[in-house]
ZAKOLMI-795905 format. One record per residue (C-alpha): residue number from 1; residue in one letter; z, y, x. Coordinates in Angstrom, 2 decimals. Last residue first. Layout:
+-----+------+---------+---------+---------+
: seq : type :      up :   north :    east :
+-----+------+---------+---------+---------+
: NUM :    a :       Z :       Y :       X :
...
+-----+------+---------+---------+---------+
This chain:
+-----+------+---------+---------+---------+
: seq : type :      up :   north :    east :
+-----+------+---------+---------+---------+
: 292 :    x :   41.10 :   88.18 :  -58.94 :
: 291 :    x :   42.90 :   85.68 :  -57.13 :
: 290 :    x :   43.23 :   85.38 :  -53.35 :
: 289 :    x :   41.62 :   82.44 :  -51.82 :
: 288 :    x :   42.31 :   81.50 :  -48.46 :
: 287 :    x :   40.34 :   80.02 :  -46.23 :
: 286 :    x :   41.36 :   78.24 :  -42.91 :
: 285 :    x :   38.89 :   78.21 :  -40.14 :
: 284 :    x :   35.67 :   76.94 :  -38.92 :
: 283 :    x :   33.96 :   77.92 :  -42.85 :
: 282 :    x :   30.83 :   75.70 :  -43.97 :
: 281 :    x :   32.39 :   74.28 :  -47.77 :
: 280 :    x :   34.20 :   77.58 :  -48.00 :
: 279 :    x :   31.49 :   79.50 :  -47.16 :
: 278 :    x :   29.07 :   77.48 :  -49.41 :
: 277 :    x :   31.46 :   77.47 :  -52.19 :
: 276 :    x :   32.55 :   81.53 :  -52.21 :
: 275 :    x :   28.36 :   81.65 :  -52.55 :
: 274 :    x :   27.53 :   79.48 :  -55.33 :
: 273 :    x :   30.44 :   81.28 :  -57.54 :
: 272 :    x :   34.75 :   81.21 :  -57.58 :
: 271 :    x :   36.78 :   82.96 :  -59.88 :
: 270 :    x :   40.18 :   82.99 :  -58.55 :
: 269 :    x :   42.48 :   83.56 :  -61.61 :
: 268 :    x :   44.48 :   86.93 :  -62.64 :
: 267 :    x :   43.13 :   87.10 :  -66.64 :
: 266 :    x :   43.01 :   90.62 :  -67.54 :
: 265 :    x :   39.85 :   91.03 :  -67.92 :
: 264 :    x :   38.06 :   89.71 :  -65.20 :
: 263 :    x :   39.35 :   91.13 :  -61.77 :
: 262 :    x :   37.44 :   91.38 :  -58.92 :
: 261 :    x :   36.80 :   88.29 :  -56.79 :
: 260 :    x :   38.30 :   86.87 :  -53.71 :
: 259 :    x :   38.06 :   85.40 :  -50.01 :
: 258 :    x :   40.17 :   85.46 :  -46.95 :
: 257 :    x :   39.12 :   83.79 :  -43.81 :
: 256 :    x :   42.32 :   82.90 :  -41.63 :
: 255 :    x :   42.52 :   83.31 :  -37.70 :
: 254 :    x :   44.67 :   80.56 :  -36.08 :
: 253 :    x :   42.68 :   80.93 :  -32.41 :
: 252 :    x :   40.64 :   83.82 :  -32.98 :
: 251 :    x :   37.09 :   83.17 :  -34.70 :
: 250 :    x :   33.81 :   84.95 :  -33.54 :
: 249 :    x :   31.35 :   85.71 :  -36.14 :
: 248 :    x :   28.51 :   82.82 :  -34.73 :
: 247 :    x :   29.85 :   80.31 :  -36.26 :
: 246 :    x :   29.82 :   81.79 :  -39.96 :
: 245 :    x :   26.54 :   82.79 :  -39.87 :
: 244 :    x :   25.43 :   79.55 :  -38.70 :
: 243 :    x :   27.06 :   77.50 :  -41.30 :
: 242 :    x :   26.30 :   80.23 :  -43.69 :
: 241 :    x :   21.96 :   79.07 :  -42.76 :
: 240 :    x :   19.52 :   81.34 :  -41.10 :
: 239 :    x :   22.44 :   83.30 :  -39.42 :
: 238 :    x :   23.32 :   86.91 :  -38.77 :
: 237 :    x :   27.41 :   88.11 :  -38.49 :
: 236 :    x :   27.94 :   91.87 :  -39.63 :
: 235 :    x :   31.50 :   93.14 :  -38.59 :
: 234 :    x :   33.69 :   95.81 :  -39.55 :
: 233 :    x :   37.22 :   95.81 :  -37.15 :
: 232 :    x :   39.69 :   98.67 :  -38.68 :
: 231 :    x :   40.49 :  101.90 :  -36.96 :
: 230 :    x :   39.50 :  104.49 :  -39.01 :
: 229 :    x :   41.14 :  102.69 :  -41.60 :
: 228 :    x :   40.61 :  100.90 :  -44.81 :
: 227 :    x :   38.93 :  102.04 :  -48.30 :
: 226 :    x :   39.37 :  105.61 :  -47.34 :
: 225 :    x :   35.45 :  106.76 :  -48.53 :
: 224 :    x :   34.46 :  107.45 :  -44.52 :
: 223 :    x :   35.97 :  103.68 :  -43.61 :
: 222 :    x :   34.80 :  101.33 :  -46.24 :
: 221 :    x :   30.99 :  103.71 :  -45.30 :
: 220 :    x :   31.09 :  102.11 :  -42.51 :
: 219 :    x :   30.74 :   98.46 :  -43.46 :
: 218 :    x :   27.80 :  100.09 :  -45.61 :
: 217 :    x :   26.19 :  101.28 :  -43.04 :
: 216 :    x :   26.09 :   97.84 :  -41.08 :
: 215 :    x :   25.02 :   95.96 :  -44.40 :
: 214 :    x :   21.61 :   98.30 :  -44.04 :
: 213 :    x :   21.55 :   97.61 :  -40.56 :
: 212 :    x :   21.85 :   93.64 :  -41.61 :
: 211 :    x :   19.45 :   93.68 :  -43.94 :
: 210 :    x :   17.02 :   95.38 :  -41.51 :
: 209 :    x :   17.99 :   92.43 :  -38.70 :
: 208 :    x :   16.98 :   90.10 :  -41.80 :
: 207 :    x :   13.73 :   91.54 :  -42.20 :
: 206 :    x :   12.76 :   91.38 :  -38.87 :
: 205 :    x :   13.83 :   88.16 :  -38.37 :
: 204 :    x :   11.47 :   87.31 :  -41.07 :
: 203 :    x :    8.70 :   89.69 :  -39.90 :
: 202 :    x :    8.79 :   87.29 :  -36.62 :
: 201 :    x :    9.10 :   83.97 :  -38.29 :
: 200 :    x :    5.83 :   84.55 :  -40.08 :
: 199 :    x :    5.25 :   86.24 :  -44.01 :
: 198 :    x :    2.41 :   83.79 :  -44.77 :
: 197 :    x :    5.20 :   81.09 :  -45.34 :
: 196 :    x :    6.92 :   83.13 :  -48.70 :
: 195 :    x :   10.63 :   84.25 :  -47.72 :
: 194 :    x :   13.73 :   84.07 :  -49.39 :
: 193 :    x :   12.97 :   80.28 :  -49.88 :
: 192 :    x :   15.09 :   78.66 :  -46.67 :
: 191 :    x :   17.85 :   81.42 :  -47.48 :
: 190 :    x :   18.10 :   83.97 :  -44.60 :
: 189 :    x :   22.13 :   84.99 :  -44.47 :
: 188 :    x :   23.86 :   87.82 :  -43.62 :
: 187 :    x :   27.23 :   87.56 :  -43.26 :
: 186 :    x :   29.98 :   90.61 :  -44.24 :
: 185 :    x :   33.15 :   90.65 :  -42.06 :
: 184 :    x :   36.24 :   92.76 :  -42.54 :
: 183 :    x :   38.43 :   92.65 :  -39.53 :
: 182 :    x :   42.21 :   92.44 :  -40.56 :
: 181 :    x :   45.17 :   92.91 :  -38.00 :
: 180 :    x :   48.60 :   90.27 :  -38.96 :
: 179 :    x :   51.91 :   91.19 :  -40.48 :
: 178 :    x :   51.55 :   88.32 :  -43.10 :
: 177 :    x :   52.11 :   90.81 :  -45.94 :
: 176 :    x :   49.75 :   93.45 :  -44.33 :
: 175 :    x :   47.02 :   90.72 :  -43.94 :
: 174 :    x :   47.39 :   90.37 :  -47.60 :
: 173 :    x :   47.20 :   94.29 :  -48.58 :
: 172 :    x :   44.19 :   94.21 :  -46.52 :
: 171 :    x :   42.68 :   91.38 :  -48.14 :
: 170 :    x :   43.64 :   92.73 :  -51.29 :
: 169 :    x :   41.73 :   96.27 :  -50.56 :
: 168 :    x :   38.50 :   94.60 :  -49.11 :
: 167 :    x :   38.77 :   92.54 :  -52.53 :
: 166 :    x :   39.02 :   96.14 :  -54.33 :
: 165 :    x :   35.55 :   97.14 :  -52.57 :
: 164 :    x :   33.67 :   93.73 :  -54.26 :
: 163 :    x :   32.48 :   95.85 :  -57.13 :
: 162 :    x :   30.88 :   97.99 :  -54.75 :
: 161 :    x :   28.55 :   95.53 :  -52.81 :
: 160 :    x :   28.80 :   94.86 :  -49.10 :
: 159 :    x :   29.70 :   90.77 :  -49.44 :
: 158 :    x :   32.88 :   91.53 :  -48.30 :
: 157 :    x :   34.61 :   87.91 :  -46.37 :
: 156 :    x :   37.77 :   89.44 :  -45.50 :
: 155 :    x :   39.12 :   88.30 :  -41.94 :
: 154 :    x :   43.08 :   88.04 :  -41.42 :
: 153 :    x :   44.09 :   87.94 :  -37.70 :
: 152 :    x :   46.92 :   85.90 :  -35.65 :
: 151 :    x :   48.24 :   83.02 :  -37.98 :
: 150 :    x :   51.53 :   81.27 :  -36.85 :
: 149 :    x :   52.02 :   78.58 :  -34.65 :
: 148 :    x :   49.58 :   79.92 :  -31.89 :
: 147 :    x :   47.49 :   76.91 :  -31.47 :
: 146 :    x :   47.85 :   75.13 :  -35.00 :
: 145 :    x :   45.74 :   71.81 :  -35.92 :
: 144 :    x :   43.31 :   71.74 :  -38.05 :
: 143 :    x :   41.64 :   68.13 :  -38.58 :
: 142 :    x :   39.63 :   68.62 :  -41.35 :
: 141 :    x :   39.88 :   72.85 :  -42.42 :
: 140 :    x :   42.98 :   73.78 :  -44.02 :
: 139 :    x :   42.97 :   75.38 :  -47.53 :
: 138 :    x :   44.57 :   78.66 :  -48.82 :
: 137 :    x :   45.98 :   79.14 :  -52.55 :
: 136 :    x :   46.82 :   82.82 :  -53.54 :
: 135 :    x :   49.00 :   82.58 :  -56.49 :
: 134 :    x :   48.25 :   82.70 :  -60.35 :
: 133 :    x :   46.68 :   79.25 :  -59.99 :
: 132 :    x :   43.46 :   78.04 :  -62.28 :
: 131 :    x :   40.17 :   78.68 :  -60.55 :
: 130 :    x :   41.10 :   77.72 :  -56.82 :
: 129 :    x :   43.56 :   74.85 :  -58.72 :
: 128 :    x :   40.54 :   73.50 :  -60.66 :
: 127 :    x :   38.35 :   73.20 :  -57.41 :
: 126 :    x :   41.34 :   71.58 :  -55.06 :
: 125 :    x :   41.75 :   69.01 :  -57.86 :
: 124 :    x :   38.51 :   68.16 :  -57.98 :
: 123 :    x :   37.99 :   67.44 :  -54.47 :
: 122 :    x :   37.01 :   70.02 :  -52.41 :
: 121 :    x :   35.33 :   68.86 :  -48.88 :
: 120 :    x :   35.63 :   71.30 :  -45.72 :
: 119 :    x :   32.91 :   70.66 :  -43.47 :
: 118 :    x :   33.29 :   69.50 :  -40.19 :
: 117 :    x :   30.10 :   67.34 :  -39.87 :
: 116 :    x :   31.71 :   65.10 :  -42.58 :
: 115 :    x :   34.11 :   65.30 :  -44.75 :
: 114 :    x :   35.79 :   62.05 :  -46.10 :
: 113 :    x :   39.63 :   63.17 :  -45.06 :
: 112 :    x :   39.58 :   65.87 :  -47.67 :
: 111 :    x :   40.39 :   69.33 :  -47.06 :
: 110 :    x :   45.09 :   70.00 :  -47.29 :
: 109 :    x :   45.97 :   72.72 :  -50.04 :
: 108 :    x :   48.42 :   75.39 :  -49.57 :
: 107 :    x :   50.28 :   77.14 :  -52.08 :
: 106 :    x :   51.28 :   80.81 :  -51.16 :
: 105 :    x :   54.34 :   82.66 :  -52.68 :
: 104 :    x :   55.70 :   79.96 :  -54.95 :
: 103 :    x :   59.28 :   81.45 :  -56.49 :
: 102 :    x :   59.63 :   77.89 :  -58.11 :
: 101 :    x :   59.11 :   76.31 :  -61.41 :
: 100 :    x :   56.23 :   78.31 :  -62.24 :
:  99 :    x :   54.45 :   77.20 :  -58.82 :
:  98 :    x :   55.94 :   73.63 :  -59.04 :
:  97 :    x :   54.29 :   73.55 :  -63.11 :
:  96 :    x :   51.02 :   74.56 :  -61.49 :
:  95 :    x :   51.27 :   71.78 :  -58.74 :
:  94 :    x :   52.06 :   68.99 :  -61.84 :
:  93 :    x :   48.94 :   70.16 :  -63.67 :
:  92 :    x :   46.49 :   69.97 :  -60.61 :
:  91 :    x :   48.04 :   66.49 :  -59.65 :
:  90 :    x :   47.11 :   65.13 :  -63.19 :
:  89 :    x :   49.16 :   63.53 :  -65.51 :
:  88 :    x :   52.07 :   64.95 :  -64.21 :
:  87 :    x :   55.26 :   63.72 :  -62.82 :
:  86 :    x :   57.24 :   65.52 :  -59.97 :
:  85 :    x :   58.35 :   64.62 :  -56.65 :
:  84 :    x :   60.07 :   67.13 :  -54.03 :
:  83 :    x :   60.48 :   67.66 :  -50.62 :
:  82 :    x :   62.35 :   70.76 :  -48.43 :
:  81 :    x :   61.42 :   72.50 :  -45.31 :
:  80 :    x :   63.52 :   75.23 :  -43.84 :
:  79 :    x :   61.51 :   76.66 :  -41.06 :
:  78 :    x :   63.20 :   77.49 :  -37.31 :
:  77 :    x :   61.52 :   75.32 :  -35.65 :
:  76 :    x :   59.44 :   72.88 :  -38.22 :
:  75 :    x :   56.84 :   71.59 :  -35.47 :
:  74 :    x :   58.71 :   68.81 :  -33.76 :
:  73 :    x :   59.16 :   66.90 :  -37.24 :
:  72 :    x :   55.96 :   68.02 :  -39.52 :
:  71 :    x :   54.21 :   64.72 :  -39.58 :
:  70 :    x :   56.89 :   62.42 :  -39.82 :
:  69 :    x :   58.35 :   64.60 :  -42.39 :
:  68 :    x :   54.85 :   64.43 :  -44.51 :
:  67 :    x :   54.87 :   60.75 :  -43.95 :
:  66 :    x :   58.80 :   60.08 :  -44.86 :
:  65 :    x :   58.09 :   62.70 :  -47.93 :
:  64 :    x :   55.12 :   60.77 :  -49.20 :
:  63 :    x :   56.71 :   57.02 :  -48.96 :
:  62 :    x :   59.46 :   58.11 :  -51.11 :
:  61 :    x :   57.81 :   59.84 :  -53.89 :
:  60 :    x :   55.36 :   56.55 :  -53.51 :
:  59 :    x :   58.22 :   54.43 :  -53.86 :
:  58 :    x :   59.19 :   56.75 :  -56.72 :
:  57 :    x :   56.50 :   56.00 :  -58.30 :
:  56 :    x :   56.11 :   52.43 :  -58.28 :
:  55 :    x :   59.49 :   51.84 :  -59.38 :
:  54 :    x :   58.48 :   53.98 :  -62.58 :
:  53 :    x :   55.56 :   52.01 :  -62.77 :
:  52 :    x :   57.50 :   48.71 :  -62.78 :
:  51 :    x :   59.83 :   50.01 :  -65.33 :
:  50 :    x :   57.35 :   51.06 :  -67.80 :
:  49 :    x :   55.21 :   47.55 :  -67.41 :
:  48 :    x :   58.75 :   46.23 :  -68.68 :
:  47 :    x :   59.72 :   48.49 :  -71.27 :
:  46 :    x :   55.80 :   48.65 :  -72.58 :
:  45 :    x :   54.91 :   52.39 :  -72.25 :
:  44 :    x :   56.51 :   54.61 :  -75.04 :
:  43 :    x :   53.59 :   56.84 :  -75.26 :
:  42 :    x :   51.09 :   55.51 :  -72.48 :
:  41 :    x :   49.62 :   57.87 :  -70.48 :
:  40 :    x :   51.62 :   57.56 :  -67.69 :
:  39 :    x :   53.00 :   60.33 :  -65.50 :
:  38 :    x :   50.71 :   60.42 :  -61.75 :
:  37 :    x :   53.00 :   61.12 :  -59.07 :
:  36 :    x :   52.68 :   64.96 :  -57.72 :
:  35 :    x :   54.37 :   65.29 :  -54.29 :
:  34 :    x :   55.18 :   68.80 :  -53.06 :
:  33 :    x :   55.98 :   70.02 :  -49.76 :
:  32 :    x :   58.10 :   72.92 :  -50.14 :
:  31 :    x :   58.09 :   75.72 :  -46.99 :
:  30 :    x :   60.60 :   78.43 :  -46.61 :
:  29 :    x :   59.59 :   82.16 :  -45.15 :
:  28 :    x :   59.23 :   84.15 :  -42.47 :
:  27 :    x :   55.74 :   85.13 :  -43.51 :
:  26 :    x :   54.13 :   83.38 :  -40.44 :
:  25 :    x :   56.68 :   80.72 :  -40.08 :
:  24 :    x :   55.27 :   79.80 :  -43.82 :
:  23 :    x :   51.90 :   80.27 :  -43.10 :
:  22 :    x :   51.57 :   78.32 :  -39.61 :
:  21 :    x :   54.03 :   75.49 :  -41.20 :
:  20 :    x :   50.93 :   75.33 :  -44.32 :
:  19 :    x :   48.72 :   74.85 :  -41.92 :
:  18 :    x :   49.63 :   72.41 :  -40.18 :
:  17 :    x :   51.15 :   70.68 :  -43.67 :
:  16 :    x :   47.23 :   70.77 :  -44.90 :
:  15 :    x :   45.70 :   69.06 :  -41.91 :
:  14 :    x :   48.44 :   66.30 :  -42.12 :
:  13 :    x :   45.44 :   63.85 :  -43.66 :
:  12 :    x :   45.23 :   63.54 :  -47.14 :
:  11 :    x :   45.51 :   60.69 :  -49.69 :
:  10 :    x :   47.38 :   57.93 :  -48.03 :
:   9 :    x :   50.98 :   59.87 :  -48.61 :
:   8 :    x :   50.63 :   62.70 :  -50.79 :
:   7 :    x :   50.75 :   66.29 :  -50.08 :
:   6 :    x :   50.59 :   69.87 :  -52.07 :
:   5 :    x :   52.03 :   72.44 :  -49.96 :
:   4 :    x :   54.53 :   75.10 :  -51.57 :
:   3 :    x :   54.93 :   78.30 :  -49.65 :
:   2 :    x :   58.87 :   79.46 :  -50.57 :
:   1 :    x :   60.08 :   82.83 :  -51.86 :
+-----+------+---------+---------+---------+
């Protein structure tokens, strides 16, 4: 089993290797960063424009594993770490082929440089491989950086409705494989329109903290039905906005946020909506995305 991280050199920052060391010394297991060069679309390119891009590739091949092992030298103890290039037309299609190729456990997936206010930004490669892969795939915050040098708690974002009980159960079976405690955490969020202006800020609160009992109960109720254990961490975390929900739940240092969706049919993909993109987009720490 190896965790497979997707990097190329100039594209992302080293956010993404970080955190995909922290998994893979985590799980006890190999890491494989991969580089996806783009294949050409021409079919036979011109010999000599053919040449030249193939040069051009494996420079880049080249240039990607000296960056990433630039990056991850000093921080690889006891991890074997391994590089290698394929050609795809897209980078999406060329990281699904490594995960069939290989015995992927985990790939990992690096924000983009250009967010701003600390948000995580998903490019469109990142989007298709959170609906596409067959594997969990986890994403590093901008600028995340290790404490601990392996993860210390899994949190599973439940949104306190029963169809979402059997993510509670994968998020426990996950924190299980990385040998780390789980808290389950459901936020509760005021949307700027969930309330008409005559209501006042006062009911509003109001209305929220009664959203939140009710969200309290149901935490507990993952406990009295055998969902998780007597002594498992439930959480509600209030905010008028997920950024503020999500600051205010108390993070560990090198805590992961799991998400996921039931199953649909029998098609094992992460299925994503509005609200798995807000907390991902808002999130302070890694978020991984278990498929349904």
């Amino acid at each position: 089993m190896t965790v497979v991280v997707g990097y190329r050199a100039g594209n992302v920052g080293p956010s993404g290797l970080h955190l995909a060391l922290c998994i893979a010394r985590t799980l006890t297991t190999s890491l494989t960063v991969a580089t996806i060069v783009p294949k050409p679309w021409l079919t036979p390119p011109i010999a000599r424009f053919g040449a030249e891009y193939q040069h051009w590739a494996e420079h880049l091949a080249a240039d990607s594993a000296k960056e990433a092992a630039r990056y991850v030298h000093g921080l690889a103890q006891g991890i074997d770490v391994s590089y290698l290039h394929r050609s795809h037309r897209s980078v999406s299609g060329g990281l699904l082929d490594v995960i069939e190729e290989l015995d992927v456990e985990m790939l990992v997936l690096g924000s983009l440089p250009s967010a701003g206010r600390g948000q995580m930004v998903i490019g469109s490669t990142a989007d298709w491989l959170l609906h596409a892969s067959p594997v969990p795939v986890a994403i590093s915050p901008p600028g995340y950086r290790s404490h601990a040098g392996r993860l210390t708690r899994l949190t599973c974002a439940y949104s306190a409705t029963p169809d979402s009980i059997d993510v509670v159960r994968r998020c426990f079976e996950a924190a299980e494989q990385f040998g780390v405690p789980a808290r389950v955490l459901t936020l509760a969020v005021r949307g700027k329109t969930m309330y008409p202006p005559e209501v006042g800020i006062d009911v509003e609160n109001a209305i929220l903290e009664e959203w939140a009992s009710q969200a309290r109960d149901i935490l507990e109720s993952l406990k009295t039905e055998g969902v998780v254990g007597d002594d498992a961490v439930l959480e509600v975390s209030t905010g008028h906005s997920w950024k503020e929900a999500l600051d205010k739940a108390g993070w560990q240092d090198d805590e992961i946020l799991a998400l996921g969706t039931s199953p649909r049919g029998d098609i094992r993909k992460v299925f994503l909506g509005s609200r798995s993109g807000k907390i991902i987009r808002d999130s302070p720490v890694p978020v991984l995305m278990l498929p349904g």
